[in-house]
C-alpha positions as CSV (number, residue, x, y, z in Angstrom):
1,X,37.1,107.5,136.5
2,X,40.3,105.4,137.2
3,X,43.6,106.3,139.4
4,X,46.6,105.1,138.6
5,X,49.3,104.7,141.5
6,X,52.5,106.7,141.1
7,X,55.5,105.0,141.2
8,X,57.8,105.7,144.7
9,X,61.0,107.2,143.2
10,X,64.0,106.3,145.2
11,X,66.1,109.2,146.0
12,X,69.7,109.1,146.6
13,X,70.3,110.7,150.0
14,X,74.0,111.8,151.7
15,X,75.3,109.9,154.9
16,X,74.9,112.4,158.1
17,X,78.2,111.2,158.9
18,X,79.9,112.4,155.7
19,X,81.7,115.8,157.1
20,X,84.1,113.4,158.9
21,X,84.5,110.4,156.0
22,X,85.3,113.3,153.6
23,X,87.3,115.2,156.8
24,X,89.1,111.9,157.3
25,X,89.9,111.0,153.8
26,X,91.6,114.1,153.3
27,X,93.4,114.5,156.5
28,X,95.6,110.9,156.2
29,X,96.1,111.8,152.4
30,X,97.7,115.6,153.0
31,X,99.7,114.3,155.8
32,X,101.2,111.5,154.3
33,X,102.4,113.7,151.3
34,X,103.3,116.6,153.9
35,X,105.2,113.4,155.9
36,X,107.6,113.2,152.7
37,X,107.4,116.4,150.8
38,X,108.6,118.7,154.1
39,X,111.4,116.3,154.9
40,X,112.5,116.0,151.1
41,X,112.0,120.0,150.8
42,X,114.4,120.5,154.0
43,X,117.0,118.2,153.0
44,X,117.4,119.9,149.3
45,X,117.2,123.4,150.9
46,X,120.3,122.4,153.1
47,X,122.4,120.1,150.7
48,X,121.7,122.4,147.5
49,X,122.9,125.9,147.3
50,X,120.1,126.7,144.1
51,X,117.3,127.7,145.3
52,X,115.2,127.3,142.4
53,X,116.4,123.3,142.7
54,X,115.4,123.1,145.9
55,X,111.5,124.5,145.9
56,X,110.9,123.3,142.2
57,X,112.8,119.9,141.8
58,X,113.1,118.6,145.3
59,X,109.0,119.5,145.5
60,X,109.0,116.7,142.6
61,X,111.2,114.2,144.3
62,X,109.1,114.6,147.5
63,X,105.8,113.5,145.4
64,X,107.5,111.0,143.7
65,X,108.7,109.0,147.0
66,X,105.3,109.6,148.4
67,X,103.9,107.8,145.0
68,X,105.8,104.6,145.7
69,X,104.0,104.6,148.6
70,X,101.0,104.0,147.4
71,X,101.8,102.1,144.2
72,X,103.0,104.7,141.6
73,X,106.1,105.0,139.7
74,X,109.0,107.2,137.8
75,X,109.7,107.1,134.7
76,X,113.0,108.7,132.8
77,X,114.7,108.1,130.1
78,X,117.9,108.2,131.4
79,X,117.4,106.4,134.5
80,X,114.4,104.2,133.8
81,X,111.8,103.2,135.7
82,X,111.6,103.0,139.4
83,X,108.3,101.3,140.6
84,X,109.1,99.3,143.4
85,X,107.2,100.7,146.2
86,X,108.3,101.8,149.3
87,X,106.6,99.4,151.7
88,X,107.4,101.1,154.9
89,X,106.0,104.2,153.6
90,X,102.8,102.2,152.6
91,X,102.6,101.0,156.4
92,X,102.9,104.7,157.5
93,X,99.9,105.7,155.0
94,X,97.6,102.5,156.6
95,X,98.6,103.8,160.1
96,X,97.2,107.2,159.0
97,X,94.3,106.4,157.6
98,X,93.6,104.0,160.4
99,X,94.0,106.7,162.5
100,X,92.0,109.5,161.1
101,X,89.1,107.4,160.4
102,X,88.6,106.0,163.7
103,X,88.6,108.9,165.0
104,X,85.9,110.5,162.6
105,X,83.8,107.0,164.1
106,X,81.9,107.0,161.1
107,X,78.2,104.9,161.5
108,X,77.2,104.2,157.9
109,X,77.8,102.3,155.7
110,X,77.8,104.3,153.0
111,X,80.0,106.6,154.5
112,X,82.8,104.2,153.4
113,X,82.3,105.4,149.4
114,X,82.5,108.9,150.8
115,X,85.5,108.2,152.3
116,X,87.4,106.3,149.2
117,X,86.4,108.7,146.7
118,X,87.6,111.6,149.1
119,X,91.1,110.3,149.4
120,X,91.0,109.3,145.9
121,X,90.5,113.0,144.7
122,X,93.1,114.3,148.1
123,X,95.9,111.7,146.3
124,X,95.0,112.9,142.8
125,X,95.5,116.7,144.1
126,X,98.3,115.2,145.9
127,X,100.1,114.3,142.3
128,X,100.1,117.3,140.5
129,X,103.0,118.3,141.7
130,X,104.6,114.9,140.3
131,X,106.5,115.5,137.3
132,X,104.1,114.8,133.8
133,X,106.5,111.6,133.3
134,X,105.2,109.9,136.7
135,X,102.7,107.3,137.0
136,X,99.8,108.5,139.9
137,X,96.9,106.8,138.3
138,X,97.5,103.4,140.8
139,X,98.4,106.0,143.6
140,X,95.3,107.2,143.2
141,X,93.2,104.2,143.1
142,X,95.7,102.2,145.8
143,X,94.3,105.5,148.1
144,X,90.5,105.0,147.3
145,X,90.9,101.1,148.3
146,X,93.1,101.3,151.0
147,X,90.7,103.8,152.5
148,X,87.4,101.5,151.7
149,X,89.1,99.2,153.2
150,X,90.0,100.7,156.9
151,X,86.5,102.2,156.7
152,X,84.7,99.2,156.2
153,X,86.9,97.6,159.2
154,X,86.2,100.7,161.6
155,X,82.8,100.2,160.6
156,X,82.7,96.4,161.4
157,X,84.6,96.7,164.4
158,X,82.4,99.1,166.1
159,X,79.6,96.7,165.5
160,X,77.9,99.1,162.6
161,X,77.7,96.6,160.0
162,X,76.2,93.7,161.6
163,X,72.5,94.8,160.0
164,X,73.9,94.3,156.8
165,X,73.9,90.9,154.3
166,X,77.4,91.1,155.1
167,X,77.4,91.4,159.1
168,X,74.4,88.7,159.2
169,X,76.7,86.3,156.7
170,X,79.3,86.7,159.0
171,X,77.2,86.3,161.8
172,X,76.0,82.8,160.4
173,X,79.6,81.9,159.8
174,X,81.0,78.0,160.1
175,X,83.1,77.6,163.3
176,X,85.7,75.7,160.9
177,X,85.8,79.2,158.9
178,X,86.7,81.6,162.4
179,X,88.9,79.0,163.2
180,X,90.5,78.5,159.5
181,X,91.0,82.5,159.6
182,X,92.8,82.3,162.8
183,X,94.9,80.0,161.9
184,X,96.0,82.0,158.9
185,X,96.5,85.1,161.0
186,X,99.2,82.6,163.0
187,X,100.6,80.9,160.0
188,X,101.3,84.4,158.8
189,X,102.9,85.7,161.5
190,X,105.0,82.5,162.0
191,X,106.6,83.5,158.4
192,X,107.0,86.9,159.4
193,X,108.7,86.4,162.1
194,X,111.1,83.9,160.7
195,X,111.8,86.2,157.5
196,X,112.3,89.1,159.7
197,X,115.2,86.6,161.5
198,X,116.7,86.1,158.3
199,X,117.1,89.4,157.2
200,X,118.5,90.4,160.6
201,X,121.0,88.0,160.0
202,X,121.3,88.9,156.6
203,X,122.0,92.6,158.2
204,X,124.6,91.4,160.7
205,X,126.8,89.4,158.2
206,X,126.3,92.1,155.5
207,X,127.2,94.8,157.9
208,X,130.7,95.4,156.6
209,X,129.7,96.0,153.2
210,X,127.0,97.8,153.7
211,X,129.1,100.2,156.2
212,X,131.7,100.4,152.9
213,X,129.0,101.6,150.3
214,X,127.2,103.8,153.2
215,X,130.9,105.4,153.4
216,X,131.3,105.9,149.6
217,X,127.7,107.5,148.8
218,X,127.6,110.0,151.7
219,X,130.9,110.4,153.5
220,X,130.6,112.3,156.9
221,X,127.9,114.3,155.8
222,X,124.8,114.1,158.3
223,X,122.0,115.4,156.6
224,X,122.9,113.3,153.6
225,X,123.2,110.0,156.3
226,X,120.0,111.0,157.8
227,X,118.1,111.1,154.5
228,X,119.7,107.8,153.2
229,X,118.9,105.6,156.0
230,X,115.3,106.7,156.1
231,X,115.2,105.6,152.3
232,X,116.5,102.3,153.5
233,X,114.5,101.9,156.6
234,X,111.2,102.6,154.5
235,X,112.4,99.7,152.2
236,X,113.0,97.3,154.7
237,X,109.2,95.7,154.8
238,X,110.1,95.0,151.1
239,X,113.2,93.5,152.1
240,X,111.7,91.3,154.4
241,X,109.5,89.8,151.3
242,X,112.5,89.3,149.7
243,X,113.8,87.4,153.2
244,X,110.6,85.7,152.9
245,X,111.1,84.5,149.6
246,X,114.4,83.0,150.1
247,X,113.4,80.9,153.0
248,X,110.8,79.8,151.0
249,X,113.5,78.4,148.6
250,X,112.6,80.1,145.1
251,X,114.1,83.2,146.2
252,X,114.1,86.4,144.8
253,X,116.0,88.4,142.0
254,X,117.4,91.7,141.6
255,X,118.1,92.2,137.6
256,X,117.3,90.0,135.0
257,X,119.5,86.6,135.2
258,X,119.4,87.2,138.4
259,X,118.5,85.1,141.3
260,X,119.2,85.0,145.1
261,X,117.7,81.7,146.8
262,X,119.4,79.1,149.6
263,X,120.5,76.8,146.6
264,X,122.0,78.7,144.0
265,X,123.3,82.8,143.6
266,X,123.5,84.1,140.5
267,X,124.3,88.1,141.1
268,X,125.1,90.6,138.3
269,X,125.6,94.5,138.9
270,X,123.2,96.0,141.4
271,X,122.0,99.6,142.4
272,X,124.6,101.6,144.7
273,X,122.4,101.1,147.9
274,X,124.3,100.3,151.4
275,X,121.8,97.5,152.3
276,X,122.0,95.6,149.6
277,X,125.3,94.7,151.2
278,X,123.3,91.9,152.7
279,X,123.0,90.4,149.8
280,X,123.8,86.7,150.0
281,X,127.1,86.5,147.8
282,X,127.5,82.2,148.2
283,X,124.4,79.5,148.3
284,X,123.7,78.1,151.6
285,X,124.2,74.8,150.6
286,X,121.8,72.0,152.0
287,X,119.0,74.5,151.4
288,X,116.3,71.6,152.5
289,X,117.4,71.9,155.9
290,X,116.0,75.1,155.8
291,X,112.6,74.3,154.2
292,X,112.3,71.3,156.7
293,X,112.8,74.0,159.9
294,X,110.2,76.3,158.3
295,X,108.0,73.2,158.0
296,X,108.4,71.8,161.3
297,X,108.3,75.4,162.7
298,X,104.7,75.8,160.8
299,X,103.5,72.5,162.4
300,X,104.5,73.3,166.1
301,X,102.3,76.6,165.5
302,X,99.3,74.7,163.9
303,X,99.4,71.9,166.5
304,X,99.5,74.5,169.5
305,X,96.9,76.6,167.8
306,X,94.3,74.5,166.6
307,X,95.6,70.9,166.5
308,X,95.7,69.8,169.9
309,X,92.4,70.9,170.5
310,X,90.7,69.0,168.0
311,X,93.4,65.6,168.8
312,X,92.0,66.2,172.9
313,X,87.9,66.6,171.7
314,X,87.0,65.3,168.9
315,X,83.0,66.2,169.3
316,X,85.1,69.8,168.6
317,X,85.0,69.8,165.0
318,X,84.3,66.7,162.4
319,X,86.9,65.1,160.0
320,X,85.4,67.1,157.4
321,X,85.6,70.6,158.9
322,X,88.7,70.1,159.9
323,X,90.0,69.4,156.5
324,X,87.7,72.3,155.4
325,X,90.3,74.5,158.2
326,X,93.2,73.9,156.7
327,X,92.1,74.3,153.5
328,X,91.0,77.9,154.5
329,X,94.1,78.4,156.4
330,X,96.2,77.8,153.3
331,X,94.0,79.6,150.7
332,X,94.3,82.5,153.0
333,X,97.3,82.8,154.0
334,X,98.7,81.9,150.0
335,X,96.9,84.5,149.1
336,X,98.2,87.3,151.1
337,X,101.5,85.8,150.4
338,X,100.7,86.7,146.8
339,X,99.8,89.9,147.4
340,X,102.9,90.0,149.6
341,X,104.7,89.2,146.4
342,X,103.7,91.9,144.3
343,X,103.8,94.4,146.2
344,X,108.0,93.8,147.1
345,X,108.1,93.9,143.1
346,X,108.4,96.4,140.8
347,X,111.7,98.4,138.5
348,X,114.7,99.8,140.1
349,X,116.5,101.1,136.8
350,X,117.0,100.9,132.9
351,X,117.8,97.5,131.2
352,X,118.4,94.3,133.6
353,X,117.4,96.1,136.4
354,X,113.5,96.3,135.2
355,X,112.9,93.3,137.3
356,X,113.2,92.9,140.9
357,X,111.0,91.1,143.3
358,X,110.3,87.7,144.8
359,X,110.1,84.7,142.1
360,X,106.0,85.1,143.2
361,X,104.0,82.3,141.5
362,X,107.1,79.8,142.6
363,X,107.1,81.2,145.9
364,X,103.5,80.8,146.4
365,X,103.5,77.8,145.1
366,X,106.6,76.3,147.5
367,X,104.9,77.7,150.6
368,X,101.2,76.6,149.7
369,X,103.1,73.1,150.0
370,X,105.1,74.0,153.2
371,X,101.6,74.8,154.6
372,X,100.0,71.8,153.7
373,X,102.4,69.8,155.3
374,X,102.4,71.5,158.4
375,X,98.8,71.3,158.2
376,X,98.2,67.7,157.5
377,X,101.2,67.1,160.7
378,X,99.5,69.5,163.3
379,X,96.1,69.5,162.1
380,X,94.8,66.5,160.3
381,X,96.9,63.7,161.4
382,X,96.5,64.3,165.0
383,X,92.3,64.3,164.2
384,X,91.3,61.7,166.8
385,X,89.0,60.0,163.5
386,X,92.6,59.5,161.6
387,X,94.5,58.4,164.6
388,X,91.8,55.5,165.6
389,X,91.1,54.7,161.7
390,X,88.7,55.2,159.3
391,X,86.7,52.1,160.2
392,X,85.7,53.0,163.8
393,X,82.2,55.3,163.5
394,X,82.4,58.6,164.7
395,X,80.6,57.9,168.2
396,X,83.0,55.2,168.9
397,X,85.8,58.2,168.0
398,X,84.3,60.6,170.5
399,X,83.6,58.1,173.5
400,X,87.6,56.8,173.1
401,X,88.9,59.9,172.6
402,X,87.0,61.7,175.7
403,X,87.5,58.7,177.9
404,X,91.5,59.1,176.9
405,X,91.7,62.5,177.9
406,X,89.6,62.5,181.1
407,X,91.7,59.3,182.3
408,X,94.8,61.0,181.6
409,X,93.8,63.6,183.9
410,X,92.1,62.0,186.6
411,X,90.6,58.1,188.3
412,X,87.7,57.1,186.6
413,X,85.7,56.9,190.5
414,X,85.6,60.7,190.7
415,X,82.7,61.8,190.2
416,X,82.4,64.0,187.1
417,X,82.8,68.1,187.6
418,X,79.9,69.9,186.2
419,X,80.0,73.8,186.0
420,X,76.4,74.8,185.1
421,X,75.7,78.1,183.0
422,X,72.2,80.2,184.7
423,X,70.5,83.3,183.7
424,X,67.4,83.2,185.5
425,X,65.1,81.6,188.5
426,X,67.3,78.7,188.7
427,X,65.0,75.8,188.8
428,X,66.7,73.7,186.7
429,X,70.2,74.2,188.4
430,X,68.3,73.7,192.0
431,X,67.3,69.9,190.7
432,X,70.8,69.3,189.6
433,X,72.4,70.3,192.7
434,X,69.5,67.9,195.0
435,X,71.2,64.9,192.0
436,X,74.0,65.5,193.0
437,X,73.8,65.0,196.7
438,X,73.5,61.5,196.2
439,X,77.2,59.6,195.6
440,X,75.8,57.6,192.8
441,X,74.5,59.8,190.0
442,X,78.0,60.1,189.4
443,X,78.6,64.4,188.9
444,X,79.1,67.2,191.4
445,X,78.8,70.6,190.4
446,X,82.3,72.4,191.0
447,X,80.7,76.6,189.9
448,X,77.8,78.0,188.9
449,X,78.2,80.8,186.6
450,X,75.9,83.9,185.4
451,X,75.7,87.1,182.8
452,X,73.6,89.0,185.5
453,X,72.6,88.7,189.2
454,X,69.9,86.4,189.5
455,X,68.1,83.9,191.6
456,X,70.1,80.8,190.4
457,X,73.2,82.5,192.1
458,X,71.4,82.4,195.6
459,X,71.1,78.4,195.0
460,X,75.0,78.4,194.1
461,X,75.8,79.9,197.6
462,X,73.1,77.7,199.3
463,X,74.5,74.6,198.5
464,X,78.4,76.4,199.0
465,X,79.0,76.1,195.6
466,X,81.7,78.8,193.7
467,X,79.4,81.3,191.5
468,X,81.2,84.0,188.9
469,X,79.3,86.5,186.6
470,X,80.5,87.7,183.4
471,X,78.2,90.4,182.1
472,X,78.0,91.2,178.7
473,X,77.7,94.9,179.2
474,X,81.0,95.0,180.7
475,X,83.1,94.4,177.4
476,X,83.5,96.1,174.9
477,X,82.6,93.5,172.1
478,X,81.0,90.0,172.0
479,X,84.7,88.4,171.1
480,X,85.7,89.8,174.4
481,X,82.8,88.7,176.2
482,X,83.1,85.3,174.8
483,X,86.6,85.3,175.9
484,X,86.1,86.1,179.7
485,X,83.1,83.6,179.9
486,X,85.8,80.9,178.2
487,X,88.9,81.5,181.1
488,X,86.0,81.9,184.0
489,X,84.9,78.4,183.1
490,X,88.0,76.7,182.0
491,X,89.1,78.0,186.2
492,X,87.1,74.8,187.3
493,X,88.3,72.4,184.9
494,X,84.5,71.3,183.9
495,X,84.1,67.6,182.5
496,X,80.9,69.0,181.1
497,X,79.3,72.3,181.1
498,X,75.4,72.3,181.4
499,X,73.7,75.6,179.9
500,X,70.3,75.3,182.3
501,X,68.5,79.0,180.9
502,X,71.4,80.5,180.1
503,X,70.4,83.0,178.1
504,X,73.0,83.8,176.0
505,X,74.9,82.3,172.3
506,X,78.6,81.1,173.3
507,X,81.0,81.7,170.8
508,X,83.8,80.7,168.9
509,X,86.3,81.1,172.1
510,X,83.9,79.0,174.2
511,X,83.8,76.5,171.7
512,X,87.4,75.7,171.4
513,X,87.4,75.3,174.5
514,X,84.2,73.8,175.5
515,X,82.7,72.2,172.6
516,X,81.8,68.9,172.6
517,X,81.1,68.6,176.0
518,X,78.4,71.5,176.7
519,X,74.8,70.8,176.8
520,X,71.8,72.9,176.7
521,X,67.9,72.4,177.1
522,X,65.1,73.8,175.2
523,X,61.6,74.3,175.4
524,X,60.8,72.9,172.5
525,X,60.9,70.0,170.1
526,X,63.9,70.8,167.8
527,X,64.7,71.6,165.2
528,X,60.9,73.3,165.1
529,X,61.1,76.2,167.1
530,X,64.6,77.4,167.6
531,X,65.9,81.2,169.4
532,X,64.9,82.4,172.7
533,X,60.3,82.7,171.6
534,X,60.2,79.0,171.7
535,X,56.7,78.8,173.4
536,X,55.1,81.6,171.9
537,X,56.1,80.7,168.3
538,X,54.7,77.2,168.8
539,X,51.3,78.9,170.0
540,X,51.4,81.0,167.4
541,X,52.0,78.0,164.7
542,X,48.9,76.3,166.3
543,X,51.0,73.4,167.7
544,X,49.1,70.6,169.0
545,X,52.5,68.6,170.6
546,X,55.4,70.6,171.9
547,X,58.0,69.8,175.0
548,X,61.5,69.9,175.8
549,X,64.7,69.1,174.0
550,X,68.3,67.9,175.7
551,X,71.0,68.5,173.2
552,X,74.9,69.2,172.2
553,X,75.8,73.4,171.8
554,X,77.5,73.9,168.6
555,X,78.0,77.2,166.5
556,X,74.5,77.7,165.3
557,X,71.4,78.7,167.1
558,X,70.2,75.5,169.0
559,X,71.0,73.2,166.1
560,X,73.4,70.7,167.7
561,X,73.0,67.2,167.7
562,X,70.1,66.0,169.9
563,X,70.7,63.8,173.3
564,X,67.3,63.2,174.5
565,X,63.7,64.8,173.5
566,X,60.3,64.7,175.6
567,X,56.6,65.4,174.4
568,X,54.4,67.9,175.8
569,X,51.1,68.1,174.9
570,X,49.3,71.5,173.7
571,X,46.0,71.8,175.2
572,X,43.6,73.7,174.1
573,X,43.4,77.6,176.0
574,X,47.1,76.9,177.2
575,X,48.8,80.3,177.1
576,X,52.2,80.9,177.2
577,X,52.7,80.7,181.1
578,X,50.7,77.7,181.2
579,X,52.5,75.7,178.4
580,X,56.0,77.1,179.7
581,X,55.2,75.6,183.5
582,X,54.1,72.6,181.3
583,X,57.4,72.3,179.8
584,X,59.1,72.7,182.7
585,X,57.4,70.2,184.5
586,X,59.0,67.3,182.2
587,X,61.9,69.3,181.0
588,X,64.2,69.6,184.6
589,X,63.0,65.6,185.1
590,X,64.7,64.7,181.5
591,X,67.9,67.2,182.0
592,X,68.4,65.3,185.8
593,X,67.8,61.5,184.5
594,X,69.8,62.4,180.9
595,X,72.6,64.1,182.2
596,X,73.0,61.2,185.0
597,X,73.3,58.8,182.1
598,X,75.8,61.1,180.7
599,X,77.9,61.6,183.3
600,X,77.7,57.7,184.3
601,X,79.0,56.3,180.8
């Protein structure tokens, strides 16, 4: 008689959080239609004697604006097609659903398809009352992403996804990636800031014409003011692409034939709307004085972001990385630009008027280039390997380059200030501080600093030394952590940072700060044997040679380059307490005599 196994069958099962994703997915969705459909509703019912106009047509309109929110369009015969979408309406919509589902702190991850597919049917419900000629398919599917997408964030933010293959990826990340992305998040608000200027400007000098056409649409009416400078203000965002694309030099058009850049203005008829007043009505005229500002704005940001940190420490971040930065930077922050770029595009009438929008792949394509200047200017040049040239060997690079920024800021006598990093009994810190006492080893150790109370702290007072604790459980995220541990340090001004059973990673904060001239020590012989079990996973590999490794912290777990190693041998019986006083015994000898050497050269 034989048995045969039966098969496990998966079943699909519902996220307990799903009352609030499909709560929250409704909620941003109703009140961004009620947001437009109320207002549009009230305006009609004042300005419009017919009452049937008002609750039948003006419900229409209502839908229609909220579509161009979210990336649908109107379509008539008569009057063509409008499709360029209301941008500040689209920021209202993010706000909301950024709203609604924090607050519904959802925990799984699969609470984020609830949540899409719920807003996706809320917009589609939403559109019905949309005249038949409207386009709400995109609306819909703009709802369903921009939903995923503030869900999955929510999600990440509150630490929920870091179990996943995408929170471990993440996790494993390349410091020149967190610091690419940052430097894209800058870049970008750099060009913000400067469109936004322009189109102020553009405002200001416009402001006579647009007052004029205001005057002409809406005469003293309030209601009917009211209602058009909402229009315009929810346009504005899309206005400041346009801004954006100008400064870029490509510019923008408004109407086939069209085009509206610093160099040349080729208008036609536009739509009868008071801000485009601002319109530019002449070119500029030396329109590269502009792109060399933007540039030269870009590389001051880049430089006092990123760049000076890698020209002052160049044990920071290789020649390689860096270039793999800016790369990132650029990709990134091209790409949003073209995203930027379609979204301020779209129709705004019958005929010419079809097209409207930023000049995108040109635009892209001129501030791709503006970024890799300012890039290769604040980033690359500055990169203490190009600076000293290509021949020199990337030791040589780091010894000159640290030795030139220590002399800058003090005589080469002093001794060197040391803030060591303690978690536990202290032992090691104890035999720095008895090195130091003596004038020749060349270090002194300015703080001692902690994530927790402990024993190590009690040495710090003993020998009058500063002390600080930063504990982890007091923020409200690692970043933060990070960040607090980073400006407690940097206090003291540490020519090297000595991690003596610190018990905790440093991240990408520390690092910028820090890296390059923080060491740690390990009970084992890396790379075997990295993370916090070093001892118990070599007696559990049947190790017959361990000991202690001196090395330099990078990103990774214990994988930086190594200093100085020293062999302990595994005898047989040795348990872990016996093997770890083992260690010990040659590891705090080999930290003292290395870091001497260190300190000394």
């Amino acid at each position: 008689m034989s048995t045969s196994a039966t098969p496990t069958r998966t079943e699909l099962t519902v996220p307990s959080d799903w009352p609030g994703a499909v709560r929250a997915g409704v909620e941003w969705v109703a009140l961004g239609w009620l947001s437009v459909v109320i207002p549009t509703l009230l305006v009609a019912l004042i300005v419009t004697p017919s009452v049937q106009y008002s609750t039948v047509s003006s419900l229409a309109s209502g839908t229609n604006l909220w579509l161009l929110g979210l990336g649908g369009a109107r379509h008539s015969e008569i009057d063509g097609t409008l499709s360029l979408p209301l941008l500040g309406l689209t920021i209202y919509n993010l706000w909301l659903a950024r709203s609604f589902i924090r607050r519904a702190q959802l925990f799984n991850v699969s609470a984020i398809v609830v949540t899409a597919c719920t807003s996706a049917g809320a917009a589609f419900v939403g559109s019905f009352t949309a005249p038949s000629s409207s386009s709400f398919f995109p609306a819909v599917l703009f709802s369903a992403l921009l939903a995923a997408v503030v869900a999955a964030v929510e999600l990440g933010r509150a630490g929920h996804l870091d179990d996943t293959r995408l929170g471990k990826a993440w996790a494993r990340r390349p410091l020149w990636l967190g610091l690419g992305l940052r430097l894209a998040g800058f870049e970008l608000l750099t060009l913000a800031t400067a469109a936004l200027v322009v189109l102020a400007l553009a405002l200001v000098t416009g402001f006579s014409r647009i007052s004029t056409l205001h005057d002409s649409l809406v005469g003293a009416g309030t209601v009917a003011t009211v209602s058009l400078l909402t229009l315009q203000i929810l346009w504005l965002p899309t206005a400041a692409i346009w801004a954006l694309s100008w400064l870029a030099g490509p510019g923008f058009a408004l109407g086939q034939g069209s085009l509206f850049s610093p160099g040349v203005v080729r208008a036609g008829s536009v739509p009868a709307l008071p801000m485009l007043g601002a319109l530019p009505k002449t070119a500029f005229g030396s329109a590269w004085i502009i792109i060399v500002v933007l540039i030269l704005g870009l590389t001051l940001v880049t430089w006092l972001a990123i760049g000076r940190k890698v020209a002052a420490n160049s044990k920071l971040i290789s020649l390689r990385a860096t270039l793999a930065l800016g790369a990132t930077a650029i990709i990134t922050s091209s790409l949003v630009i073209l995203l930027l770029c379609l979204a301020a595009s779209g129709s705004v009438g019958p005929g010419r008027m079809s097209v409207a929008g930023p000049r995108t792949l040109a635009v892209v394509g001129a501030l791709a280039a503006q970024l890799f200047a300012a890039t290769l200017l604040g980033l690359v040049l500055p990169h203490p390997r190009v600076r000293l040239g290509a021949s020199q060997t990337k030791h040589k690079i780091e010894v000159v380059s640290m030795s030139a920024s220590k002399a800058a800021a003090r005589s080469g006598n002093e001794p060197k200030r040391l803030v060591v990093l303690a978690s536990g009994s202290g032992s090691n810190l104890l035999a720095i501080l008895k090195a130091c006492q003596d004038p020749t080893y060349g270090a002194k150790v300015v703080a001692v600093g902690a994530d927790k109370t402990c024993k190590a702290l009690d040495y710090a007072a003993q020998y009058k030394v500063p002390s600080f604790v930063v504990p982890l459980k007091d923020y409200p995220s690692r970043a933060s952590w990070d960040q607090a541990l980073t400006d407690a340090v940097a206090k003291y001004q540490p020519d090297l940072v000595v991690c003596a059973g610190f018990m905790k990673l440093v991240g990408e904060s520390f690092l910028a700060e820090f890296g390059g001239k923080t060491i740690n020590t390990h009970p084992a012989l890396l790379p075997k044997y990295p993370g916090a079990h070093a001892v118990r996973d070599a007696l559990a590999d049947g190790a017959t040679v361990s000991g202690a490794t001196l090395f330099w912290v990078d990103a990774g777990v214990d994988t930086g380059k190594i200093i100085a190693q020293v062999q302990v041998p595994v005898k047989p019986g040795d348990t872990h307490e016996s093997l770890t006083e083992r260690i010990k015994a040659a590891e705090t000898p080999q930290l003292v005599a290395e870091l001497g050497k260190l300190v000394r050269s």
